[in-house]
N, C-alpha and C positions, 0 to 999 in steps of 0.2 A: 289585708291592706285596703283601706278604704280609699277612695276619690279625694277625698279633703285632707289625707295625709302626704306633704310633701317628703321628698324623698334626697338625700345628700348620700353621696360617695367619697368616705375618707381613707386615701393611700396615708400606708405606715401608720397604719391605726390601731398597733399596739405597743406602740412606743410611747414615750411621754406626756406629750404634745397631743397624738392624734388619739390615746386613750383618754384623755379625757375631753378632747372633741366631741369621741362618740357619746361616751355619758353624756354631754351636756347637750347635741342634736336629741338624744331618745328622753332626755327629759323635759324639752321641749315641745316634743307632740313629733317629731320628724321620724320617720322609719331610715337607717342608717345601712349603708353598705359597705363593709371594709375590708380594706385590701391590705396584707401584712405579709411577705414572706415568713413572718417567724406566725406559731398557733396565737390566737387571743387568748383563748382559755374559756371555760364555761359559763362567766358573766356577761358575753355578747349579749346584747338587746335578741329577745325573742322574737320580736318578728320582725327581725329584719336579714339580714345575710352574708355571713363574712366567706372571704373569698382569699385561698392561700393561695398567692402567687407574687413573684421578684418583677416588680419593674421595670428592673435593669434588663429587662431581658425582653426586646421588645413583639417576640411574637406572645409571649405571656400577658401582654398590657393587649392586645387586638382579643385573649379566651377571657380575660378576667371582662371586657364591654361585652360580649359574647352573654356571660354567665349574668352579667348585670344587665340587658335587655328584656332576657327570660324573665328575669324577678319582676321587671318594672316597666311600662312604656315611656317612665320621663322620667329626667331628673330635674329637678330642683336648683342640688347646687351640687359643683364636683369642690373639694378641699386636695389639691396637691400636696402633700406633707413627708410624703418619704422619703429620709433622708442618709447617707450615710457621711463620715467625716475624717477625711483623712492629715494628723495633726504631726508633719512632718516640713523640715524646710525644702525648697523648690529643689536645689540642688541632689537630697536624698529623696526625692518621692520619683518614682517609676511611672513609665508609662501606662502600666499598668493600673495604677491606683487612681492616675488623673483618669484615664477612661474611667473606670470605676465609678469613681465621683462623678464625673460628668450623664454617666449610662444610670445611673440613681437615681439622681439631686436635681437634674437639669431636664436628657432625654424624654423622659417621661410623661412631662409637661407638655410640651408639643406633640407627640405622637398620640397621648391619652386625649388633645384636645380633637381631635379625627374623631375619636370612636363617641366622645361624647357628646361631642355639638348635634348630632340629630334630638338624643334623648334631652337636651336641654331645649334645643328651638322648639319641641313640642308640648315643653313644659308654658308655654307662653312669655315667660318672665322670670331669669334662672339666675346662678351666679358662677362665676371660679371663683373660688380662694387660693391663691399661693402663697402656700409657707417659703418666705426667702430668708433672708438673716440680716440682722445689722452688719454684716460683713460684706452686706452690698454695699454700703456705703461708708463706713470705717474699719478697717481691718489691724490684724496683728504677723507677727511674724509665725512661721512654722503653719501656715492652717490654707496657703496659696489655692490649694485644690478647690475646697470649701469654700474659699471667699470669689472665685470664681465663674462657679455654679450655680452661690446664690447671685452673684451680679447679672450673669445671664437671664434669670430668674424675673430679676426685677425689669429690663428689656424687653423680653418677650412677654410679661407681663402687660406694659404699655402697648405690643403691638398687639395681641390678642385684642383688649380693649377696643382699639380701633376697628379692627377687622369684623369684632364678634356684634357690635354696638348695633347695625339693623336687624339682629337675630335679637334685640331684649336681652340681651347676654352681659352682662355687666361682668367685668375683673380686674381684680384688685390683689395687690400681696400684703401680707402680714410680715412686719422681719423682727420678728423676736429677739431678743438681747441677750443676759446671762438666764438661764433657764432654769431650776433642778431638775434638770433629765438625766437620765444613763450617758447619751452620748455627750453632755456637758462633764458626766466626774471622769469619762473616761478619755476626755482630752484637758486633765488637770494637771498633767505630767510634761506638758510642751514649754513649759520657762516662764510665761507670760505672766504670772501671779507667783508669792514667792509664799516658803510653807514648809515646813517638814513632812505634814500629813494633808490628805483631803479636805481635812474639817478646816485647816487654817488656811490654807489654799479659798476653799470656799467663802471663809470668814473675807480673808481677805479681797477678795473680787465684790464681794457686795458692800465694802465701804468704798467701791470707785464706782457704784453708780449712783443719783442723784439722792434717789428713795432709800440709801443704805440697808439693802436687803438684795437677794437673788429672787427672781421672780416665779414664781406658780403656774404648772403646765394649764391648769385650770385658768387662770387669769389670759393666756393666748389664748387657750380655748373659746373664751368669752368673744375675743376681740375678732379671732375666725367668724364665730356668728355673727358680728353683729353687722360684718362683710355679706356674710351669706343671704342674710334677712332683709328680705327686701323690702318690707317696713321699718327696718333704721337705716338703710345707707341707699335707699332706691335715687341718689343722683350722687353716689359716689361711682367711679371707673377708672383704672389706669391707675388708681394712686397705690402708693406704699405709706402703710400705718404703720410706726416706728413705735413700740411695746418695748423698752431697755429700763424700767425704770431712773431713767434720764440723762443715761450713760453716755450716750452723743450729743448730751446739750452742753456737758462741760469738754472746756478745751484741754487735750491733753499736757498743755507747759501749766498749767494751772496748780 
């Protein structure tokens, strides 16, 4: 790793979303470091450094800064993205599952912002990205945990912003809409789209958003970057970039 290569740290970075994050930072020119409780697999970027460990677990988010100082003396930009999603109504979801979500989706953000804010202040000029979700600001039934964590998301979002803005530290969330992830087909069974199978299910959900299609982990991936780059959004902060293919622009009695 040379001097002139900036450096990004993406959680849940073999999931949907944050897999094609990493492709899209390492084709860039960025050396990437990701964090995934499940393996990547053997097409991680070469030189860069993936790091198995659960979020949720918050003395695991203090070894995984630990193992990402050794790699690097700065970071660039950190992308919060790990997520999990629990697609159950309020009344049947357990305490259990809402910590769950919460120790995932939400914790991690705050306590990962501790370990990271040195390696960013000494980057000169860094970013956050937080993945949150359109269900921070429109939500459905059966998914409470989820729309929860991401609202939090986008809150603490805004207070970081403020707090982090004389360190050069710019943050900002992404709230992606209908996505083709794993974790979008595997909450395709909660009532909210109607269908016999997946595929009409799916069909279905992408003629209620504007662009009639579901949208491409790549295409958030883009919209991550262009947060993270501090040559397109260097006096963007605190905002939330809403990516649904225009699903919150139309009114639901419509």
């Amino acid at each position: 790793m040379t001097q002139n290569n900036r450096v990004v740290l993406i959680t849940g970075s073999a999931g949907g979303i944050g897999r094609a994050a990493v492709q899209l930072f390492a084709e860039k020119g960025w050396v990437v470091i990701g964090v995934d409780r499940n393996a990547f697999g053997e097409d991680f970027p070469k030189n860069g450094l993936f790091i198995q460990k659960d979020v949720s677990d918050a003395n695991q988010i203090v070894k995984m800064y630990a193992e990402a100082a050794e790699f690097t003396p700065v970071l660039n930009a950190v992308v919060n993205n790990a997520a999990v999603q629990i697609a159950k109504p309020i009344l049947e979801t357990s305490v259990a599952e809402w910590d769950q979500t919460i120790a995932t989706n939400l914790r991690p953000t705050f306590i990962g912002a501790r370990y990271a804010h040195p390696l960013l202040v000494k980057a000169g000029k860094a970013a956050i990205v937080n993945v949150s979700s359109v269900h921070a600001v429109q939500t459905s039934a059966s998914i409470a945990a989820y729309a929860a964590s991401k609202g939090g998301i986008l809150a603490l979002t805004r207070a970081m912003a403020i707090e982090f803005a004389a360190n050069n530290i710019r943050v900002n969330a992404v709230l992606p809409g209908a996505v083709d992830t794993p974790m979008l087909r595997s909450g395709m069974d909660r009532g909210h789209v109607s269908g016999p199978t997946i595929t009409e299910r799916l069909d279905n959900l992408a003629r209620k958003t504007v662009n009639g299609r579901i949208g491409q982990p790549s295409e958030i991936a883009h919209a991550i970057y262009f947060l993270a780059d501090e040559e397109q959004s260097s006096f963007m902060t605190g905002q939330a970039l809403i990516v649904d293919g225009g699903a919150t622009a139309r009114l639901s009695t419509e």
